[in-house]
N, C-alpha and C positions, 0 to 999 in steps of 0.2 A: 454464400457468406462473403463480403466484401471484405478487402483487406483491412480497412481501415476498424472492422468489427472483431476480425480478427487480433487482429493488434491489441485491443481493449482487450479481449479476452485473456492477452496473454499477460498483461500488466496485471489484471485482474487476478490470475491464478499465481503468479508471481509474489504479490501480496500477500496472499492468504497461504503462500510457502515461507515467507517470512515472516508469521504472526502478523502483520501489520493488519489484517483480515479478519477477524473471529466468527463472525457470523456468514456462514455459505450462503444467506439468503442474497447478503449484497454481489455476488458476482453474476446476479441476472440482474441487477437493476445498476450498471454500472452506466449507461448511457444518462440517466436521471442525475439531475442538479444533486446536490448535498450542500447543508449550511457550513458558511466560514469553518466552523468551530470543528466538523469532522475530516475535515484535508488538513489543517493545523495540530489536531489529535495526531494522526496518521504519520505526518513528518516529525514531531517531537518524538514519536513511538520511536519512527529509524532513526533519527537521533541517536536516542540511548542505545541504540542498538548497537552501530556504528563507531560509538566513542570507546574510546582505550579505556580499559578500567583500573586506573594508576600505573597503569605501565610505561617504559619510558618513552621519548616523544622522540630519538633521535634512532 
């Protein structure tokens, strides 16, 4: 396995450790295109994830 497959792999499981993942079927098919509209899903997901939820900002 090449590093650079490795690497995928690891973003890949990474993902699917932060929900951003739901289906185990995509972390065999992560080399495969995906349309706009599911990398745009996937970052609004960590988004919300990510943002403070009314808490304060200082």
């Amino acid at each position: 396995m090449s590093s650079m497959d490795q690497k995928i792999k690891v973003i890949g499981q990474m993902a699917q450790d932060a929900g951003l993942i739901e289906d185990p079927q995509w972390l065999e098919r992560l080399n495969e295109p995906v349309p706009l509209w599911v990398v745009l899903d996937l970052l609004l997901r960590w988004i919300d994830r990510t943002e403070s939820n009314g808490g304060p900002y200082d």
